[in-house]
mmCIF file of the N, C-alpha and C atoms, coordinates in Angstrom:
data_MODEL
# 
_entry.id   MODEL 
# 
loop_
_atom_site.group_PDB 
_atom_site.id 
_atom_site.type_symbol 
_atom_site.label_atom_id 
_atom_site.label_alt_id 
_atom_site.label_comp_id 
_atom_site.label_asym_id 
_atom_site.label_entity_id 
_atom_site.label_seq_id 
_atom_site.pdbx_PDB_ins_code 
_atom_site.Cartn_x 
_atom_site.Cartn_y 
_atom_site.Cartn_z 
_atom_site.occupancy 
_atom_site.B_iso_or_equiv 
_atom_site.pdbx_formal_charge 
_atom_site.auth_seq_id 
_atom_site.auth_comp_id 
_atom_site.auth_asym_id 
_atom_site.auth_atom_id 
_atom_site.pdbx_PDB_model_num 
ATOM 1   N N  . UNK A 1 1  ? 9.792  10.269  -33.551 1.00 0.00 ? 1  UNK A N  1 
ATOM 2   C CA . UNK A 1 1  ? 9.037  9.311   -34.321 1.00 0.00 ? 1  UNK A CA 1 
ATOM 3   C C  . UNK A 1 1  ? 9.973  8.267   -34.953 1.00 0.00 ? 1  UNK A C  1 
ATOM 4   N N  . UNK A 1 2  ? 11.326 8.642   -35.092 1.00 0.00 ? 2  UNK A N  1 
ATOM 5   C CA . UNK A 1 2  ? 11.758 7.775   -35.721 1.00 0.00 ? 2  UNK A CA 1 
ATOM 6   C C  . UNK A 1 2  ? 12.208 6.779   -35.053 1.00 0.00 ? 2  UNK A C  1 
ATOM 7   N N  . UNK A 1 3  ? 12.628 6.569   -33.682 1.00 0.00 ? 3  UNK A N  1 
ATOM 8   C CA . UNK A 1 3  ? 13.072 5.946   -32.717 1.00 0.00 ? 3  UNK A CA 1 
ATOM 9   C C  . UNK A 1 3  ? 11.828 4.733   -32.918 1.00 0.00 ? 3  UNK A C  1 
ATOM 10  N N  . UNK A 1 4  ? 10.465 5.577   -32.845 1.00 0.00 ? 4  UNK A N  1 
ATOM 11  C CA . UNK A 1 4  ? 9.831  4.437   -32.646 1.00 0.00 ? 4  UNK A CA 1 
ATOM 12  C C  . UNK A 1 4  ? 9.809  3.659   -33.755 1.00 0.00 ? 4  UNK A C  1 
ATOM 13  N N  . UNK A 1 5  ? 9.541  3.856   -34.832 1.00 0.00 ? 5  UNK A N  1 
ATOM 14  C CA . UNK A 1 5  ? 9.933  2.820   -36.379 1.00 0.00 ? 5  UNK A CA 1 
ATOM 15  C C  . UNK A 1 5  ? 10.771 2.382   -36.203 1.00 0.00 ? 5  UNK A C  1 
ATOM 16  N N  . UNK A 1 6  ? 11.974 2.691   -35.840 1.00 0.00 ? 6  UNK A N  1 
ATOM 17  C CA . UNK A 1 6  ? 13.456 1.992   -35.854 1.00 0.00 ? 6  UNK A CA 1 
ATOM 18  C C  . UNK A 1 6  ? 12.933 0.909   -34.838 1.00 0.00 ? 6  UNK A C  1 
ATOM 19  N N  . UNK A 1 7  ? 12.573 1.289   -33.763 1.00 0.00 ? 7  UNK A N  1 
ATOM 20  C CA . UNK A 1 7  ? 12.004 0.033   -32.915 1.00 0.00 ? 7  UNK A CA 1 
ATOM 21  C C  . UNK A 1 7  ? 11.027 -1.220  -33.623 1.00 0.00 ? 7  UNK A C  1 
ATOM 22  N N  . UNK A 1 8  ? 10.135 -0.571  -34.279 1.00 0.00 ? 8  UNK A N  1 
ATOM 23  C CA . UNK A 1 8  ? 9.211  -1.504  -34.486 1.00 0.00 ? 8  UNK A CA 1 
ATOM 24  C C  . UNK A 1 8  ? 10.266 -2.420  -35.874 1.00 0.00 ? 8  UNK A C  1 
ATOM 25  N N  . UNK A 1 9  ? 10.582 -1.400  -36.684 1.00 0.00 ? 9  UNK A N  1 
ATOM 26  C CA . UNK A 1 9  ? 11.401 -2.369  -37.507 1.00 0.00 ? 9  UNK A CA 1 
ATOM 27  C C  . UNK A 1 9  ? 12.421 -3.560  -37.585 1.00 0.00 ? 9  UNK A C  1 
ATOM 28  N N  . UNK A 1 10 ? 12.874 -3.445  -36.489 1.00 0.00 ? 10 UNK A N  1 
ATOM 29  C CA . UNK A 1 10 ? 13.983 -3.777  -35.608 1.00 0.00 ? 10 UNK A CA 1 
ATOM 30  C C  . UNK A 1 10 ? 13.572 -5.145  -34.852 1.00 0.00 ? 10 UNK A C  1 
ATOM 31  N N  . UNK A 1 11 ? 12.618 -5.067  -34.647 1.00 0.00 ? 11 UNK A N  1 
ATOM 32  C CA . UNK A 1 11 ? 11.971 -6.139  -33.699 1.00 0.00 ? 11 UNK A CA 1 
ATOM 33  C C  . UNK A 1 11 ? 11.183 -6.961  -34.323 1.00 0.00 ? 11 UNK A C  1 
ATOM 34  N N  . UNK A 1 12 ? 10.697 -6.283  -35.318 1.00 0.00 ? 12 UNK A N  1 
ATOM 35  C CA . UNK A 1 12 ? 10.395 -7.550  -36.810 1.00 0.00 ? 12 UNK A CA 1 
ATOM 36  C C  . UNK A 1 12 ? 11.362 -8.368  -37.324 1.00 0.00 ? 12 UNK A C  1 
ATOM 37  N N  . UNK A 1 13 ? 12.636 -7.920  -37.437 1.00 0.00 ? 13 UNK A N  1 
ATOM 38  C CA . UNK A 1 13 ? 13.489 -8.458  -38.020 1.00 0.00 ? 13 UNK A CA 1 
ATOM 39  C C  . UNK A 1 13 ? 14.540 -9.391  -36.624 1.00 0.00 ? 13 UNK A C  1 
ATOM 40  N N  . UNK A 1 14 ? 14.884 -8.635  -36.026 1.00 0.00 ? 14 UNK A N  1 
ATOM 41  C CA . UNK A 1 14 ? 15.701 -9.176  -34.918 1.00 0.00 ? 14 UNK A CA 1 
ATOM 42  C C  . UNK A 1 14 ? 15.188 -10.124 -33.695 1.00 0.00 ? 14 UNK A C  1 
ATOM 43  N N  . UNK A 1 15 ? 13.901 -9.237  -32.937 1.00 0.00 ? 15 UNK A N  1 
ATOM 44  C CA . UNK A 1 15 ? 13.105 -9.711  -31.885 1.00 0.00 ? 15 UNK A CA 1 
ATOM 45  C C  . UNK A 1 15 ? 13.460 -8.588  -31.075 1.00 0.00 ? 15 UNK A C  1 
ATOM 46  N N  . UNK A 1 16 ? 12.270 -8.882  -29.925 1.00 0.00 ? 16 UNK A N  1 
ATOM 47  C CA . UNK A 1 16 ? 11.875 -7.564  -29.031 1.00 0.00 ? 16 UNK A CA 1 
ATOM 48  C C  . UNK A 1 16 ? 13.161 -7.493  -27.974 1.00 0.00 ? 16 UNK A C  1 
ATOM 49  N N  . UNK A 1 17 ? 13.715 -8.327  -27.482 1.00 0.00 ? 17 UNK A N  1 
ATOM 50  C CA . UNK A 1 17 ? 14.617 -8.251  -26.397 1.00 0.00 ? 17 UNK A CA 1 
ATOM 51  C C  . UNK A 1 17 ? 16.031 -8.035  -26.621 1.00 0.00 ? 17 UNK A C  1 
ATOM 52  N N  . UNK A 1 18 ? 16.390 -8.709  -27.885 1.00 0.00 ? 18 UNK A N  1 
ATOM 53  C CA . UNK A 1 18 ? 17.582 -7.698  -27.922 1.00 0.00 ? 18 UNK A CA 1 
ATOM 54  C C  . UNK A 1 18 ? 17.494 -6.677  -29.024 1.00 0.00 ? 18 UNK A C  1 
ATOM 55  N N  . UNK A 1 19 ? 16.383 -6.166  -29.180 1.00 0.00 ? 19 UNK A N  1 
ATOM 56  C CA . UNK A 1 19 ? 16.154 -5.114  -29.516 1.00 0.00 ? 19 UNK A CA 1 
ATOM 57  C C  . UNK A 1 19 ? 16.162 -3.929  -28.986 1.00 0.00 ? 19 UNK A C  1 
ATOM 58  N N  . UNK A 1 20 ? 15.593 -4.269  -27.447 1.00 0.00 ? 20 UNK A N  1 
ATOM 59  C CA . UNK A 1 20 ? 15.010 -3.312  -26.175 1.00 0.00 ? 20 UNK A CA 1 
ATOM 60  C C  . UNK A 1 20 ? 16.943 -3.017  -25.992 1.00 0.00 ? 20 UNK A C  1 
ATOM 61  N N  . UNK A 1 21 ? 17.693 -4.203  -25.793 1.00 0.00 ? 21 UNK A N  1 
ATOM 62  C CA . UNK A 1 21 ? 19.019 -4.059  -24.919 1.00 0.00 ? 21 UNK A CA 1 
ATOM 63  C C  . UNK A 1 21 ? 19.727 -2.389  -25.975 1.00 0.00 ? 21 UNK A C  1 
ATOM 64  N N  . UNK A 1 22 ? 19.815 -2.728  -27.707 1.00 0.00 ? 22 UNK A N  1 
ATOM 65  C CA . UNK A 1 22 ? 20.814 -1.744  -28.381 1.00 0.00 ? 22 UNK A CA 1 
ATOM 66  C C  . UNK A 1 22 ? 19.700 -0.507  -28.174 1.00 0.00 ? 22 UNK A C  1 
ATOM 67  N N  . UNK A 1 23 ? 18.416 -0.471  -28.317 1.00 0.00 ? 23 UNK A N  1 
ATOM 68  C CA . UNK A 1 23 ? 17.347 0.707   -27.989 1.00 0.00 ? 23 UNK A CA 1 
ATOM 69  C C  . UNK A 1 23 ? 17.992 1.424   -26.935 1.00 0.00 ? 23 UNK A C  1 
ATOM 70  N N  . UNK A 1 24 ? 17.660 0.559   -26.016 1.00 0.00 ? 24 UNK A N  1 
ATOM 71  C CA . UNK A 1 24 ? 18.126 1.370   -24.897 1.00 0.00 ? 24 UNK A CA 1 
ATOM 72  C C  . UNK A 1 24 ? 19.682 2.183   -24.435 1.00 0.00 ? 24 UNK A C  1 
ATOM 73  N N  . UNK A 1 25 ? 19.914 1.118   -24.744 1.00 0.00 ? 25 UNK A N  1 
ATOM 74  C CA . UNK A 1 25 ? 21.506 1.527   -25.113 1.00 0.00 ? 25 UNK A CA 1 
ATOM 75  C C  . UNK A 1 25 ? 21.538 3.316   -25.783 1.00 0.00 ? 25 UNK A C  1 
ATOM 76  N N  . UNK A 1 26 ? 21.572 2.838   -26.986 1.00 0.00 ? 26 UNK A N  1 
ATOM 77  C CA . UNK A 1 26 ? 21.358 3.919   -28.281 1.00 0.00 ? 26 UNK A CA 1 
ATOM 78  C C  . UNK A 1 26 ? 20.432 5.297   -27.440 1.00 0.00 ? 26 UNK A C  1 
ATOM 79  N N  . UNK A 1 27 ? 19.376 5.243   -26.701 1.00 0.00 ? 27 UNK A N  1 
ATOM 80  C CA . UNK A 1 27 ? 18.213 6.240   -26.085 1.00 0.00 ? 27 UNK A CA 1 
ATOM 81  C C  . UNK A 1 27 ? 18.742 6.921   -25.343 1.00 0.00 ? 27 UNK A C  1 
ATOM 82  N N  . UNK A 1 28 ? 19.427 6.427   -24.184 1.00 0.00 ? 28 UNK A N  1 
ATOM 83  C CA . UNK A 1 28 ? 20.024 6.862   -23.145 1.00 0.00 ? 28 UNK A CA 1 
ATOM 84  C C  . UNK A 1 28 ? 21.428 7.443   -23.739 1.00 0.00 ? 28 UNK A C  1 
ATOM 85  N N  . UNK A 1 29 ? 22.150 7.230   -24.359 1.00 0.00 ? 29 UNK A N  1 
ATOM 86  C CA . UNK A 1 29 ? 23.577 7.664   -24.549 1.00 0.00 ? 29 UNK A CA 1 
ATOM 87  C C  . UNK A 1 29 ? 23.185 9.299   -25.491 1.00 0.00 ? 29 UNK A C  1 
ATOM 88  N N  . UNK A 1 30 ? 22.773 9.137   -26.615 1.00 0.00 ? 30 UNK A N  1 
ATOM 89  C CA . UNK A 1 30 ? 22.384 9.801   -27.188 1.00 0.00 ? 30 UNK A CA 1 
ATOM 90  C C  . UNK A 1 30 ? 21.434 11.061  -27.173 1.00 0.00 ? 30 UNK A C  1 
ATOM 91  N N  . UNK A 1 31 ? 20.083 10.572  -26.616 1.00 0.00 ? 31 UNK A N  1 
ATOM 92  C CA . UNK A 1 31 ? 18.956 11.850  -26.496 1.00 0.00 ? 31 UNK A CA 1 
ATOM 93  C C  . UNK A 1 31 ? 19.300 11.681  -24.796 1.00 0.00 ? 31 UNK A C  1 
ATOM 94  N N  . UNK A 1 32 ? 19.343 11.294  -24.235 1.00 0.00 ? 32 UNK A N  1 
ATOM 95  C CA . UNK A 1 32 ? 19.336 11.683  -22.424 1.00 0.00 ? 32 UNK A CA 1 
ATOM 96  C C  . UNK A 1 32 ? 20.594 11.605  -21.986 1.00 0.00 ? 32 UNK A C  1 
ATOM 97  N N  . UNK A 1 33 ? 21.758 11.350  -22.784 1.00 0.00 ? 33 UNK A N  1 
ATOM 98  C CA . UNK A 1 33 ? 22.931 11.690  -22.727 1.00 0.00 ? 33 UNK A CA 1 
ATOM 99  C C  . UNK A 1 33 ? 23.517 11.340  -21.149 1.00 0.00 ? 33 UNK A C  1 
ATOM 100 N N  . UNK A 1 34 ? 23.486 10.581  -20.773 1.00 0.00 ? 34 UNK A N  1 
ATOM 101 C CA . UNK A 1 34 ? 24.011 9.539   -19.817 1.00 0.00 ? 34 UNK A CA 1 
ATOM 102 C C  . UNK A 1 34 ? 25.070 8.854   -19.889 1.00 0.00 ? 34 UNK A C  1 
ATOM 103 N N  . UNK A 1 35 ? 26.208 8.972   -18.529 1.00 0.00 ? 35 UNK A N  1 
ATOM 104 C CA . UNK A 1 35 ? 27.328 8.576   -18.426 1.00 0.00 ? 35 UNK A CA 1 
ATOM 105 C C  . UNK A 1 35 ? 26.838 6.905   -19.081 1.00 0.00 ? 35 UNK A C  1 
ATOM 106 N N  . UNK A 1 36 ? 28.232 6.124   -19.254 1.00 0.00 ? 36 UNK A N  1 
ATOM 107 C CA . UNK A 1 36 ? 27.958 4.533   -19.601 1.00 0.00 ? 36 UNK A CA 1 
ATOM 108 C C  . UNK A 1 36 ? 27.566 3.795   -18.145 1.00 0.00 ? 36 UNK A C  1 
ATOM 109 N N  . UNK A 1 37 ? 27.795 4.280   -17.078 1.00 0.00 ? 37 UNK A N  1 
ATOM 110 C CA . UNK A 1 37 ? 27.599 3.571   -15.728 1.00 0.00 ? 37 UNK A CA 1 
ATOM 111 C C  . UNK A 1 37 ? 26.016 3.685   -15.693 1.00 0.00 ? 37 UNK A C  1 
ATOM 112 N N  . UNK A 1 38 ? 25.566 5.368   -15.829 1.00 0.00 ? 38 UNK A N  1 
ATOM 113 C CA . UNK A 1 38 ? 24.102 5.292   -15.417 1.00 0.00 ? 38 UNK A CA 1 
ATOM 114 C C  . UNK A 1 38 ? 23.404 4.113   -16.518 1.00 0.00 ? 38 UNK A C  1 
ATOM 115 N N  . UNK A 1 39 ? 23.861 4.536   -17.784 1.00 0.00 ? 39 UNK A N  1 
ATOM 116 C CA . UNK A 1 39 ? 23.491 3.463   -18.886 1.00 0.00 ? 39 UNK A CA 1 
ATOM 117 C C  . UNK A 1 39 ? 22.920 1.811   -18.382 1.00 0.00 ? 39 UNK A C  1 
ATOM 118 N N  . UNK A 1 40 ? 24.286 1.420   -18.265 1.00 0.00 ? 40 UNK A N  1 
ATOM 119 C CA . UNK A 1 40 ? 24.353 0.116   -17.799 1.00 0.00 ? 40 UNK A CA 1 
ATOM 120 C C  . UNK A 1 40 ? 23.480 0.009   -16.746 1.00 0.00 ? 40 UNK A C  1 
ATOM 121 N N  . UNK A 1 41 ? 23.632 1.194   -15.494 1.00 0.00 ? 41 UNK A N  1 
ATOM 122 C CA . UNK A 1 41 ? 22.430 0.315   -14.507 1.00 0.00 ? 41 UNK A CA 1 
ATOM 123 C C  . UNK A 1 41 ? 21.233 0.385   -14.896 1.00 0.00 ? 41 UNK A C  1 
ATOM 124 N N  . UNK A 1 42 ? 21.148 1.503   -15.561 1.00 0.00 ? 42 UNK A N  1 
ATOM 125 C CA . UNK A 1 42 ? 19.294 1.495   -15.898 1.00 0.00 ? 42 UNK A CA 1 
ATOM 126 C C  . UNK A 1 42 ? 18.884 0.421   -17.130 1.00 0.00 ? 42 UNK A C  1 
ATOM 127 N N  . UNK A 1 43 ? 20.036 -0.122  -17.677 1.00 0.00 ? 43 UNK A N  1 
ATOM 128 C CA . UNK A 1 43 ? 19.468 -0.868  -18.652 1.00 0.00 ? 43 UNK A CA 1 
ATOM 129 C C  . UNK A 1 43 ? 19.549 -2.671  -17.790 1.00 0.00 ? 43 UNK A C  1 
ATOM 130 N N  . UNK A 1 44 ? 20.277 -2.896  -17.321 1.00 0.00 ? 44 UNK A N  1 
ATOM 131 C CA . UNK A 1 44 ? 20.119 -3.467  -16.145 1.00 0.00 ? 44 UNK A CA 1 
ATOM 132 C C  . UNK A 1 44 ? 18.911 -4.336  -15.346 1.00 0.00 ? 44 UNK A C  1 
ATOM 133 N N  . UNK A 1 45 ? 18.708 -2.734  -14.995 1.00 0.00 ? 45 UNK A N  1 
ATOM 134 C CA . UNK A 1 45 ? 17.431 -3.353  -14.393 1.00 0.00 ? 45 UNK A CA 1 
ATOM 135 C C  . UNK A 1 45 ? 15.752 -2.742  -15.130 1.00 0.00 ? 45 UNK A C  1 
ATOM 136 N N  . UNK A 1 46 ? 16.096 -2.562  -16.300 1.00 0.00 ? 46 UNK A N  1 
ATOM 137 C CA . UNK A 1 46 ? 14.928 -2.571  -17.162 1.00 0.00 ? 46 UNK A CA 1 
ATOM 138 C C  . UNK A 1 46 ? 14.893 -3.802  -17.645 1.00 0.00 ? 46 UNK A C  1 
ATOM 139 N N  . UNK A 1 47 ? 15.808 -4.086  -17.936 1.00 0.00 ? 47 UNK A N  1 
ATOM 140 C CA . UNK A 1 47 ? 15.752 -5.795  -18.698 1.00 0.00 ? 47 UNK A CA 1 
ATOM 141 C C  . UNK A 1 47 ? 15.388 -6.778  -17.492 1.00 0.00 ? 47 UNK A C  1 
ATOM 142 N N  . UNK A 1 48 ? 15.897 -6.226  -16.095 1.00 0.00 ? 48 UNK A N  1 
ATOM 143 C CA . UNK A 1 48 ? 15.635 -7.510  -14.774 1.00 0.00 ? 48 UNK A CA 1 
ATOM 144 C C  . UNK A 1 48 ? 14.057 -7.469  -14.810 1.00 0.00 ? 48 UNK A C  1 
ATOM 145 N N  . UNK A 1 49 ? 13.547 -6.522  -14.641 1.00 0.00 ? 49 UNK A N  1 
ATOM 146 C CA . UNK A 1 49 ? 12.227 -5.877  -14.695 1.00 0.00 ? 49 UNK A CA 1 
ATOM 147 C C  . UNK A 1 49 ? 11.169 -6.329  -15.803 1.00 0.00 ? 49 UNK A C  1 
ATOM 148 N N  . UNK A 1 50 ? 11.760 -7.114  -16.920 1.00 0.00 ? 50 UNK A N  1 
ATOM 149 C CA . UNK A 1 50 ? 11.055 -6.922  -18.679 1.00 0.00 ? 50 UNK A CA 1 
ATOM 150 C C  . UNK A 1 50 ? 10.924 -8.578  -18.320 1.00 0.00 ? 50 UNK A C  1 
ATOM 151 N N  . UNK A 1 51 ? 12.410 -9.051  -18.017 1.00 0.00 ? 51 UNK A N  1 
ATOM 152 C CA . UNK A 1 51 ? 12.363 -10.358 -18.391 1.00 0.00 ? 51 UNK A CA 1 
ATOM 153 C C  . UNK A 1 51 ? 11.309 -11.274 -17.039 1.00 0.00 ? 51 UNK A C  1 
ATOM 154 N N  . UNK A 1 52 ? 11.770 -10.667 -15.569 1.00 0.00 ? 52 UNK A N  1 
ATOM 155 C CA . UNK A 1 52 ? 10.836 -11.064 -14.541 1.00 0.00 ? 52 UNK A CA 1 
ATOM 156 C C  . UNK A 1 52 ? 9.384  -10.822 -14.802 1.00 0.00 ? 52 UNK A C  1 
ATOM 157 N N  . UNK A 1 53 ? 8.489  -10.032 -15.398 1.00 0.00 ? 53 UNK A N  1 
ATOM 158 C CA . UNK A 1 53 ? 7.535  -10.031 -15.695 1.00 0.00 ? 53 UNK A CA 1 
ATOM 159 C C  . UNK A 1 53 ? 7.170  -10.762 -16.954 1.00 0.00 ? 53 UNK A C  1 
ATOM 160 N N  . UNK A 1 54 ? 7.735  -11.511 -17.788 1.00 0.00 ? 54 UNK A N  1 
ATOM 161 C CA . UNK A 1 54 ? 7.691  -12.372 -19.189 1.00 0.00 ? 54 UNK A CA 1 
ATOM 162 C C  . UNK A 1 54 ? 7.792  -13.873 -18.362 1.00 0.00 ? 54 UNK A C  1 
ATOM 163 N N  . UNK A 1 55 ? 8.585  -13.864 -16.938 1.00 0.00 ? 55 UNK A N  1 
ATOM 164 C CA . UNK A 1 55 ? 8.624  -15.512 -16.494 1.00 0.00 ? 55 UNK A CA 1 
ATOM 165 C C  . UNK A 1 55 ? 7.271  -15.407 -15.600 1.00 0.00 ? 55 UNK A C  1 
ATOM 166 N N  . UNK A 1 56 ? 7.775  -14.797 -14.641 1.00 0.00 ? 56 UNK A N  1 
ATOM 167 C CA . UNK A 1 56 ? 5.778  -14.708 -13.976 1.00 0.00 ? 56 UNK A CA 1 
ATOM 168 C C  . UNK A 1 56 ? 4.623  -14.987 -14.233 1.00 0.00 ? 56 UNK A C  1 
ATOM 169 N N  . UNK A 1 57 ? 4.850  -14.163 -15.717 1.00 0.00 ? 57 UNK A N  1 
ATOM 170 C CA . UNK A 1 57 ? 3.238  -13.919 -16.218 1.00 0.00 ? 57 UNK A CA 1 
ATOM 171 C C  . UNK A 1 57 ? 2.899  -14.686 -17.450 1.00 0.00 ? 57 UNK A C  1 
ATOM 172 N N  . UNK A 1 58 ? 3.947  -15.166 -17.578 1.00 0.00 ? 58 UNK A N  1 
ATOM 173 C CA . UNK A 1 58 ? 4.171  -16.560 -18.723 1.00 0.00 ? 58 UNK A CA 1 
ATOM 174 C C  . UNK A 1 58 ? 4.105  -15.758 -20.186 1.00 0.00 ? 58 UNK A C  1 
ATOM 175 N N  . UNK A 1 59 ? 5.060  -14.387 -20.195 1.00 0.00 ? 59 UNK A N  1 
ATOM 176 C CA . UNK A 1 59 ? 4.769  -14.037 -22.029 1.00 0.00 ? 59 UNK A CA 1 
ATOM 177 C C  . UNK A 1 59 ? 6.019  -14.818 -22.355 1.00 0.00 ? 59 UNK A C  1 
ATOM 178 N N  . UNK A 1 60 ? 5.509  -14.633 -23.653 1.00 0.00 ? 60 UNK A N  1 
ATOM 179 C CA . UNK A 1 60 ? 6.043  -15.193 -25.121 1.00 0.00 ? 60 UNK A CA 1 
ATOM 180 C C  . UNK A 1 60 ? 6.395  -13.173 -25.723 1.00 0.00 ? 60 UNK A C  1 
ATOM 181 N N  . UNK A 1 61 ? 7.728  -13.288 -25.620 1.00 0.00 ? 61 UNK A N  1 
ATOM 182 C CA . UNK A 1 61 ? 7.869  -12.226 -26.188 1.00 0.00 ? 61 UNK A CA 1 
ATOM 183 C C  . UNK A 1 61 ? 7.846  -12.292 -27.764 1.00 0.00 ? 61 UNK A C  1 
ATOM 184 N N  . UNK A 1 62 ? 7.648  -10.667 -28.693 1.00 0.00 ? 62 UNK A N  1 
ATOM 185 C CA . UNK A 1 62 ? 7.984  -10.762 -30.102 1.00 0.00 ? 62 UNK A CA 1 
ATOM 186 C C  . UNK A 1 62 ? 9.018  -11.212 -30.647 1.00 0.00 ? 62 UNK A C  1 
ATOM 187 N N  . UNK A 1 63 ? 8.956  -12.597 -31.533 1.00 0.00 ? 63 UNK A N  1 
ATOM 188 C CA . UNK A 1 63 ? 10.299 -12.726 -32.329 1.00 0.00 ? 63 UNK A CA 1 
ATOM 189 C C  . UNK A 1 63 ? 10.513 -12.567 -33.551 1.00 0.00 ? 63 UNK A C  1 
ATOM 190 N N  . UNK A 1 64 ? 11.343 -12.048 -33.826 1.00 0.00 ? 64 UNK A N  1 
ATOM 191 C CA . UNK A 1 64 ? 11.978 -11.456 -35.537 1.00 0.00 ? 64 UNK A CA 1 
ATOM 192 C C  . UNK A 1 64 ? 12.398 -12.579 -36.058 1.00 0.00 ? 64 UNK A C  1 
ATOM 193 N N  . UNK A 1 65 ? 12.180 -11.969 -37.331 1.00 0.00 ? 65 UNK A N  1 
ATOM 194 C CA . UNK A 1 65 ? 12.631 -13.559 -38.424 1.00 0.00 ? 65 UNK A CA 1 
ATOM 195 C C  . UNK A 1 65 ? 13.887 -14.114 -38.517 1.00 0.00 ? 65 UNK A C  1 
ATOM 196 N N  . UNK A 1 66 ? 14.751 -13.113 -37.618 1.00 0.00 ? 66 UNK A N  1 
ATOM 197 C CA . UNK A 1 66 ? 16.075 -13.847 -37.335 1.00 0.00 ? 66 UNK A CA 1 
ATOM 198 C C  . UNK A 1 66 ? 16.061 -14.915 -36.647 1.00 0.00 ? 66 UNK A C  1 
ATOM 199 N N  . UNK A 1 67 ? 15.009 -14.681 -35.657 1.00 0.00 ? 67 UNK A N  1 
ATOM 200 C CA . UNK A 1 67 ? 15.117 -16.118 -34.406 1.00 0.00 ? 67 UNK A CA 1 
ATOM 201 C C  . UNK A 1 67 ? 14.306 -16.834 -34.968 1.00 0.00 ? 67 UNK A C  1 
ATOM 202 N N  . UNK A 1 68 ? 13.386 -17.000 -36.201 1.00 0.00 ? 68 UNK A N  1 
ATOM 203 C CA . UNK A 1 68 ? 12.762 -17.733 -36.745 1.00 0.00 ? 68 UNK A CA 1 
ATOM 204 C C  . UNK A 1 68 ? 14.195 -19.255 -36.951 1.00 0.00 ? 68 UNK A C  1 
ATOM 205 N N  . UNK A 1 69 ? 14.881 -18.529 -37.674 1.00 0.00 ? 69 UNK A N  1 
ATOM 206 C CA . UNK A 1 69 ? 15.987 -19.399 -38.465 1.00 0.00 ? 69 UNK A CA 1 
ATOM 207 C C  . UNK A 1 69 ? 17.121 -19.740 -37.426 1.00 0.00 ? 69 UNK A C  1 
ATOM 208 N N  . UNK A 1 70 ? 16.907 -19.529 -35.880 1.00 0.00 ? 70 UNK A N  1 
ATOM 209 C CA . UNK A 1 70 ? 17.987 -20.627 -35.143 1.00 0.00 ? 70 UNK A CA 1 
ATOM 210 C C  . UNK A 1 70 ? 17.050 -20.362 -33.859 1.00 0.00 ? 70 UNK A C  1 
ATOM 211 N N  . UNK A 1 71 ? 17.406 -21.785 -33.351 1.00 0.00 ? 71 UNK A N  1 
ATOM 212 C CA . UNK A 1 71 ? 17.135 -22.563 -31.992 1.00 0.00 ? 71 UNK A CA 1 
ATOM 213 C C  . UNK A 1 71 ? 17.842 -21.354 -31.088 1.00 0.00 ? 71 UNK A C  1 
ATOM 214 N N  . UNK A 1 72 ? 16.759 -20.536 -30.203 1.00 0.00 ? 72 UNK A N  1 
ATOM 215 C CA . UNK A 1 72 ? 17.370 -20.090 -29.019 1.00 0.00 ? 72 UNK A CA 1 
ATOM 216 C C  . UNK A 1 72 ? 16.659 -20.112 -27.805 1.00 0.00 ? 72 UNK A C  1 
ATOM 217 N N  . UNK A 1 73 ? 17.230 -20.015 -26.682 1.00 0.00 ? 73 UNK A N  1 
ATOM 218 C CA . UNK A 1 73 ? 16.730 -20.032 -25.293 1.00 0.00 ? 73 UNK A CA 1 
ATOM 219 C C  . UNK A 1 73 ? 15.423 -18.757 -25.243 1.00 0.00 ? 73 UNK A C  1 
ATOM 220 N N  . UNK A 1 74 ? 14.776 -19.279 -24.288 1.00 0.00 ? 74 UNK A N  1 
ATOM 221 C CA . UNK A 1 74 ? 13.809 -18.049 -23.544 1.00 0.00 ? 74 UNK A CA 1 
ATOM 222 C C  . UNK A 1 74 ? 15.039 -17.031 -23.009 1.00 0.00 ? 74 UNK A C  1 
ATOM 223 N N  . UNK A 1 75 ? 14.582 -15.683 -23.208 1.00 0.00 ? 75 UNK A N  1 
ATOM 224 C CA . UNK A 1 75 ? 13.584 -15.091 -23.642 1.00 0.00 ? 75 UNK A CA 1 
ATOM 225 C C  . UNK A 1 75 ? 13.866 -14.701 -25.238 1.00 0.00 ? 75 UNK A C  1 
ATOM 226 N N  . UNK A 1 76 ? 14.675 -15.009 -25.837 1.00 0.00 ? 76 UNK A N  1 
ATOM 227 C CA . UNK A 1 76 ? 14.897 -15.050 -26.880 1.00 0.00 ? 76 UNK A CA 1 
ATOM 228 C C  . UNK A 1 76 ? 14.548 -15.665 -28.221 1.00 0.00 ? 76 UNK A C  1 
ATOM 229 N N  . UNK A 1 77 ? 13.349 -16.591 -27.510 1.00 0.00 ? 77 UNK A N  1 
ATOM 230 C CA . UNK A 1 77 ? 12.654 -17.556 -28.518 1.00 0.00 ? 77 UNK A CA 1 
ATOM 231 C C  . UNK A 1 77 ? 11.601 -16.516 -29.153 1.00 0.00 ? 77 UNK A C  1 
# 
């Protein structure tokens, strides 16, 4: 349960995408305990996977009040 608050909190404040990148990060190393290689590829291509379906399908991902206060690129807006 707490993973998921830390998520939701996290993504209020920061935004959803590089939120998903240290999540995942943090998920896999920790509770599924995965070399840094498997890490990296699966995070990889979860993000190839997150961000190709956000250009396709035209989302607007969640942004935290950090990206409120500076100019950034998709998908980071």
């Amino acid at each position: 349960m707490a993973w998921v608050i830390a998520l939701s909190a996290l993504t209020a404040i920061v935004g959803l995408v590089l939120v998903i990148v240290v999540f995942f990060i943090a998920f896999l190393r920790r509770v599924a305990d995965k070399s840094w290689r498997s890490t990296i590829t699966m995070l990889a291509c979860a993000i190839a996977a997150m961000l190709s379906m956000g250009k396709f399908l035209n989302l607007d991902f969640p942004s935290g009040v950090l990206q409120s206060h500076f100019e950034l690129p998709w998908p980071f807006c």
